[in-house]
N, CA, C and O atoms as a GROMACS GRO file, in nm:
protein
  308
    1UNK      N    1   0.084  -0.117   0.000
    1UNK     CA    2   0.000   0.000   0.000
    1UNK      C    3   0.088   0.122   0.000
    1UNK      O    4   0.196   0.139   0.058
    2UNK      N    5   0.029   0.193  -0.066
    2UNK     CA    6   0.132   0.376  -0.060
    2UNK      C    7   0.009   0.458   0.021
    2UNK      O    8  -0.113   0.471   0.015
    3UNK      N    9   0.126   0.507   0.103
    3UNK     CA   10   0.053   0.607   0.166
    3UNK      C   11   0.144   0.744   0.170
    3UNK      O   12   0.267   0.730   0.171
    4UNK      N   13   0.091   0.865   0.174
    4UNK     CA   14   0.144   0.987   0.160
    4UNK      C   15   0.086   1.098   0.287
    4UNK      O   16  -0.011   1.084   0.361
    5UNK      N   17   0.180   1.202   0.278
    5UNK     CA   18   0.185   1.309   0.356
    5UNK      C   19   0.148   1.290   0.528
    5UNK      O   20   0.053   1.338   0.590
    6UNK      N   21   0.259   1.204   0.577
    6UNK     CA   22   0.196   1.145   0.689
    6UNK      C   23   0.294   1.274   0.787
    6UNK      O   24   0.405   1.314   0.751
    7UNK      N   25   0.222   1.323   0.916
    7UNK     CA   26   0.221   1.438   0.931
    7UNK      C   27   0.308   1.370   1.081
    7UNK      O   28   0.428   1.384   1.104
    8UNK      N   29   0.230   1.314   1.147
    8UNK     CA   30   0.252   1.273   1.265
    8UNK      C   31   0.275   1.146   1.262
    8UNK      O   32   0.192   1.055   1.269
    9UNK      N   33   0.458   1.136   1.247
    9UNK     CA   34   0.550   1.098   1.304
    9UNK      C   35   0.529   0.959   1.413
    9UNK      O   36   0.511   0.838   1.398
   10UNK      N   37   0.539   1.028   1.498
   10UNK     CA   38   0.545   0.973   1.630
   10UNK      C   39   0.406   0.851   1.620
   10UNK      O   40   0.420   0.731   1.641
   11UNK      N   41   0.259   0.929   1.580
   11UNK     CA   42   0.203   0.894   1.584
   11UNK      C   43   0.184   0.766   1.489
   11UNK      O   44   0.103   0.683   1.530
   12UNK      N   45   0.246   0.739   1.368
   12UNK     CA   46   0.254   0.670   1.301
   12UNK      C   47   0.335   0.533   1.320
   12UNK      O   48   0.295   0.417   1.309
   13UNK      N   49   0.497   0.595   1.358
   13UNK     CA   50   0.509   0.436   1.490
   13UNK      C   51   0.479   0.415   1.572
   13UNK      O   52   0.555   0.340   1.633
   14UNK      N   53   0.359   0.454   1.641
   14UNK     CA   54   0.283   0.419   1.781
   14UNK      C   55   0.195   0.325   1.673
   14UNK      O   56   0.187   0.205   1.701
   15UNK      N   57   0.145   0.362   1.578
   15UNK     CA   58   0.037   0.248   1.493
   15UNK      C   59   0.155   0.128   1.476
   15UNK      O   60   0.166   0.023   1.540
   16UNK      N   61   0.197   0.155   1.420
   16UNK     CA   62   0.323   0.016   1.350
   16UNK      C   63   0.372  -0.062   1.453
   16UNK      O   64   0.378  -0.183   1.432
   17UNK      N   65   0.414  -0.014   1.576
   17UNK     CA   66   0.393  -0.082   1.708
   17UNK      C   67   0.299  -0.190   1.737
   17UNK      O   68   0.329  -0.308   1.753
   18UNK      N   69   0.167  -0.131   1.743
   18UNK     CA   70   0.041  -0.186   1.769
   18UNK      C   71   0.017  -0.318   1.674
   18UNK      O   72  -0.056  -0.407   1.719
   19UNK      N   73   0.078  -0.333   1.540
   19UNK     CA   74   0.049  -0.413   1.473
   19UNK      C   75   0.116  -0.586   1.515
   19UNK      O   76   0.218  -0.637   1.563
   20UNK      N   77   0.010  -0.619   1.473
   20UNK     CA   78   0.050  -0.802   1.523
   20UNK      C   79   0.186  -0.869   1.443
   20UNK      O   80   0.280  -0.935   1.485
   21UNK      N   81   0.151  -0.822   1.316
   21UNK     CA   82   0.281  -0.886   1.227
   21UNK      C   83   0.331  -0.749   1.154
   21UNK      O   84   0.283  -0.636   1.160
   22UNK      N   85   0.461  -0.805   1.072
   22UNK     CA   86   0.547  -0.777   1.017
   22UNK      C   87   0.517  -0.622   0.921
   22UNK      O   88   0.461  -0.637   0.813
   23UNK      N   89   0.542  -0.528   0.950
   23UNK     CA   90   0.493  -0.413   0.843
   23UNK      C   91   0.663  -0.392   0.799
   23UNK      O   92   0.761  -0.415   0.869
   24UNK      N   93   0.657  -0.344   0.667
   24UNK     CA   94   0.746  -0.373   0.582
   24UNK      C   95   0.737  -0.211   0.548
   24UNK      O   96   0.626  -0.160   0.534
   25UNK      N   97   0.882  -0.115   0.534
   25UNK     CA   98   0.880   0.005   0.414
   25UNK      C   99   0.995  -0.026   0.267
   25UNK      O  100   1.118  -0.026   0.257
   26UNK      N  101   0.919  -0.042   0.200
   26UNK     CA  102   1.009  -0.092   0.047
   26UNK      C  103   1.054   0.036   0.027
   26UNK      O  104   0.974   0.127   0.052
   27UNK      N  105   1.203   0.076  -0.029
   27UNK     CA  106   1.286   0.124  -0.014
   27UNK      C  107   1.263   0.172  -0.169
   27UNK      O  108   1.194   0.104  -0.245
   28UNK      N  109   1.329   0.302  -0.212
   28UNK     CA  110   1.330   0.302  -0.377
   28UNK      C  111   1.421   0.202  -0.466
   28UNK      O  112   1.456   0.208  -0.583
   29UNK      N  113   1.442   0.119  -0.375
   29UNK     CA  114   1.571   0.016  -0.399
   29UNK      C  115   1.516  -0.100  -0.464
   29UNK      O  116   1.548  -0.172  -0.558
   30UNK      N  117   1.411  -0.093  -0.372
   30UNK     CA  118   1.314  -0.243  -0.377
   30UNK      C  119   1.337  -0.339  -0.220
   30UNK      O  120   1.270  -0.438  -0.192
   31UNK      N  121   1.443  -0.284  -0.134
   31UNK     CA  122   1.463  -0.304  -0.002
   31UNK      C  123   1.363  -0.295   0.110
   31UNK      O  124   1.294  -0.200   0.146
   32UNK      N  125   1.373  -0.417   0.157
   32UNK     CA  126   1.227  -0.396   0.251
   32UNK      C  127   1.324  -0.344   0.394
   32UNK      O  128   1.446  -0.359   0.408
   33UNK      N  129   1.226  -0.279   0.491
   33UNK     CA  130   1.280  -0.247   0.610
   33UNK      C  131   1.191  -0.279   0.728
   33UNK      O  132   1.104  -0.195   0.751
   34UNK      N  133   1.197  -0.391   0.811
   34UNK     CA  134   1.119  -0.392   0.896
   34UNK      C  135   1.077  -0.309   1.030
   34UNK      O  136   1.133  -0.308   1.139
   35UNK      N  137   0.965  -0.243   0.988
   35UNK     CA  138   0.938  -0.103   1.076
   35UNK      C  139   0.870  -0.169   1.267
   35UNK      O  140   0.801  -0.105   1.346
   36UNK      N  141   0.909  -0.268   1.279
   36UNK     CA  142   0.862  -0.298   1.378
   36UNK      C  143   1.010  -0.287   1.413
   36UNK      O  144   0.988  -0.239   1.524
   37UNK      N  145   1.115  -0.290   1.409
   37UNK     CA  146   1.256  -0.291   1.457
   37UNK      C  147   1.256  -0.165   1.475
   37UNK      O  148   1.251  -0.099   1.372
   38UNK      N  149   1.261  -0.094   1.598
   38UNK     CA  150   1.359   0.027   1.620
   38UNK      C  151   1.467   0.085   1.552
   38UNK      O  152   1.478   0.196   1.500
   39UNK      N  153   1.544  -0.009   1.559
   39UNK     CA  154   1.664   0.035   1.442
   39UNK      C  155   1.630   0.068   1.312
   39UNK      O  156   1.680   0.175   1.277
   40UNK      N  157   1.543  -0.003   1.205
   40UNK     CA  158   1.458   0.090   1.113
   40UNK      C  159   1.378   0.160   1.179
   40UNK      O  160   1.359   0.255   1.102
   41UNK      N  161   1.320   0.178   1.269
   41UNK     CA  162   1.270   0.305   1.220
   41UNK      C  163   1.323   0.429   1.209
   41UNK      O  164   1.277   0.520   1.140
   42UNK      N  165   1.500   0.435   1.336
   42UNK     CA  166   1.562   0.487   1.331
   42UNK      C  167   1.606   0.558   1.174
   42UNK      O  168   1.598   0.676   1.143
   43UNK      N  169   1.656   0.437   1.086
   43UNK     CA  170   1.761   0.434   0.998
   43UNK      C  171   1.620   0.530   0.889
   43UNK      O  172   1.627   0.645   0.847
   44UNK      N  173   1.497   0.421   0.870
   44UNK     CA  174   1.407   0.509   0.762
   44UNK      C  175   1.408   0.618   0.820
   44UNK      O  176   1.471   0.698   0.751
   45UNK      N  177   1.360   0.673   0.935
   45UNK     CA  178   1.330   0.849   0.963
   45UNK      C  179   1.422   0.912   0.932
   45UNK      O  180   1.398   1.028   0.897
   46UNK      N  181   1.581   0.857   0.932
   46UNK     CA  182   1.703   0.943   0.895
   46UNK      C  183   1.702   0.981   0.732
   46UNK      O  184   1.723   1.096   0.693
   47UNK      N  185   1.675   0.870   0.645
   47UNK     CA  186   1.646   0.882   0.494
   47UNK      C  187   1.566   0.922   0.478
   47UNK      O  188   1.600   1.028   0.425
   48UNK      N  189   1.407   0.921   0.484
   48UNK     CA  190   1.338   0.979   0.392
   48UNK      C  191   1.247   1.122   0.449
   48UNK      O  192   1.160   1.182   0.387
   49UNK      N  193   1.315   1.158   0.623
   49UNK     CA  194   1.237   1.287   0.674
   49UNK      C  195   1.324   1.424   0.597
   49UNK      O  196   1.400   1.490   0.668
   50UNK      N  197   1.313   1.450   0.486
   50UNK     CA  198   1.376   1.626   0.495
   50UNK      C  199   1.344   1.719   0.578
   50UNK      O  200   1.432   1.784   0.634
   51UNK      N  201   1.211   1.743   0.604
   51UNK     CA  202   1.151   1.837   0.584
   51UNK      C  203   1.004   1.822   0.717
   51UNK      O  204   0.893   1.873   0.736
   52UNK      N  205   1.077   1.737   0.768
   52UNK     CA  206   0.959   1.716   0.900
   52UNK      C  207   0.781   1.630   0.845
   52UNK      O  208   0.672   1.613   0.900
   53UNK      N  209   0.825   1.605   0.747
   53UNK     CA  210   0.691   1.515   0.710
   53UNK      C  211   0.711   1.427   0.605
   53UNK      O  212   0.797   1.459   0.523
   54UNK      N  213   0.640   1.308   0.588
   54UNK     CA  214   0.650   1.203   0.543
   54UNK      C  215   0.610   1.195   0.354
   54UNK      O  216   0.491   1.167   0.337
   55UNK      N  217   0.671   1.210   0.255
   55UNK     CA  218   0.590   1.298   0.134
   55UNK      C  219   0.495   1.140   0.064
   55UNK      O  220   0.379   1.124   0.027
   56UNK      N  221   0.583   1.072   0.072
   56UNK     CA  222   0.517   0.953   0.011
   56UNK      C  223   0.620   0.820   0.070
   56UNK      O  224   0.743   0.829   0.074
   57UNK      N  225   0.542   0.694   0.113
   57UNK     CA  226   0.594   0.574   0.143
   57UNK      C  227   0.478   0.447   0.083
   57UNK      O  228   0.355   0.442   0.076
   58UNK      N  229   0.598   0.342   0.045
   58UNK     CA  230   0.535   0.230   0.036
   58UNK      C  231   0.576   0.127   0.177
   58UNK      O  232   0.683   0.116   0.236
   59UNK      N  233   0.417   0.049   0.204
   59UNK     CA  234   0.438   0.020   0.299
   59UNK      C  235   0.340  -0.178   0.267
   59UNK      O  236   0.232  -0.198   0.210
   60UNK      N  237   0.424  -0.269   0.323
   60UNK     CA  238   0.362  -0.404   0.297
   60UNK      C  239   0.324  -0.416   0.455
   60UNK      O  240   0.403  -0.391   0.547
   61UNK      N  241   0.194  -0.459   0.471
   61UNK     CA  242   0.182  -0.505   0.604
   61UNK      C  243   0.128  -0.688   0.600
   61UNK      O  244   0.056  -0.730   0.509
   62UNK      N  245   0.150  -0.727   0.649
   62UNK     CA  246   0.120  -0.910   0.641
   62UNK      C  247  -0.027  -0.920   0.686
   62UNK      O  248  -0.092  -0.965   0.592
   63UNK      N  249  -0.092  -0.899   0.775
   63UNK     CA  250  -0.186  -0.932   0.840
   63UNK      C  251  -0.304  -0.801   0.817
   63UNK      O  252  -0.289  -0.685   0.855
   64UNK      N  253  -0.406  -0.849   0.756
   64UNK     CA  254  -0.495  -0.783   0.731
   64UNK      C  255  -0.576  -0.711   0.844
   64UNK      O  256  -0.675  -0.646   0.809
   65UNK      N  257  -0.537  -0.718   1.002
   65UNK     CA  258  -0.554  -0.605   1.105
   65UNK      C  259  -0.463  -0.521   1.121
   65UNK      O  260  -0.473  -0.426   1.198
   66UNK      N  261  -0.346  -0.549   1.040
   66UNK     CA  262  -0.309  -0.472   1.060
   66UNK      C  263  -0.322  -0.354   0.913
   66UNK      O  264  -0.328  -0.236   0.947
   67UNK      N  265  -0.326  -0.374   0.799
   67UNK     CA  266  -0.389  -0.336   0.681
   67UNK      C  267  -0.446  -0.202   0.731
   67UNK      O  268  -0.391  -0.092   0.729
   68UNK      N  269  -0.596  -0.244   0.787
   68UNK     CA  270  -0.692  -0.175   0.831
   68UNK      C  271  -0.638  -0.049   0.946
   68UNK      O  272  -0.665   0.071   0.940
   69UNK      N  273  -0.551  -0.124   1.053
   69UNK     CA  274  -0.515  -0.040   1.167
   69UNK      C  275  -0.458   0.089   1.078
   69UNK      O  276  -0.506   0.201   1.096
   70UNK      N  277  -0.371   0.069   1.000
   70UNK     CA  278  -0.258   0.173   0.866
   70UNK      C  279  -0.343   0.255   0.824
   70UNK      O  280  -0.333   0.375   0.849
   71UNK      N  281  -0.451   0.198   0.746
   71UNK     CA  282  -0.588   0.254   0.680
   71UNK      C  283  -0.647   0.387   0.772
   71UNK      O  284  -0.630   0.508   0.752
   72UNK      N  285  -0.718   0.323   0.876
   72UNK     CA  286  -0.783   0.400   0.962
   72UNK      C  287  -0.643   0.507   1.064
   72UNK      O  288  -0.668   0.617   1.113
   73UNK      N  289  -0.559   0.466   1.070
   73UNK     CA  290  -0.433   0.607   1.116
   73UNK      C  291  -0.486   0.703   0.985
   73UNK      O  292  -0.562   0.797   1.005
   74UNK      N  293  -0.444   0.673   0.875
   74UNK     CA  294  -0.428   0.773   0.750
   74UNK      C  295  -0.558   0.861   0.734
   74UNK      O  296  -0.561   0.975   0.690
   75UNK      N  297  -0.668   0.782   0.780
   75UNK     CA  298  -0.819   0.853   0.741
   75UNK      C  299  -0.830   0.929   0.870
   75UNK      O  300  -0.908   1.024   0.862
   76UNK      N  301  -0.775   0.913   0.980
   76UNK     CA  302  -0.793   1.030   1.064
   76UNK      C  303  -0.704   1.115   1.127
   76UNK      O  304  -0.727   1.197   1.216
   77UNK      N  305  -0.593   1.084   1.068
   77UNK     CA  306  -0.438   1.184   1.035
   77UNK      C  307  -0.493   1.332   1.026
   77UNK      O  308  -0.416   1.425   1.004
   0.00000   0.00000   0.00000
């Protein structure tokens, strides 16, 4: 799934946290990064924040609660 202009940060790995399985950010590489690891999230926020907000990410999540959990962050972002 692509999701864009994600504003709140913080709030966005508090969702990715919450999730049961594996959420994935594919890289422009084609590199997956597992965003449940601290250390990515570290390493992604260092690459792709310029500018204090998120402009566009692709994101694989495994488990379809967690799908939805991603979904519903973005619709009330």
């Amino acid at each position: 799934m692509k999701i864009d202009n994600i504003k709140d940060i913080d709030g966005f790995f508090k969702v990715v946290d919450q999730c049961k399985g594996k959420v994935e950010l594919v890289t422009g590489e084609g590199d997956r990064l597992n965003l449940k690891s601290k250390l990515s999230q570290y390493v992604s926020m260092a690459k792709i924040f310029s500018n204090g907000a998120i402009p566009e990410l692709e994101l694989i999540a495994h488990e379809k609660e967690d799908v939805d959990r991603l979904i519903n962050f973005m619709m009330n972002e």
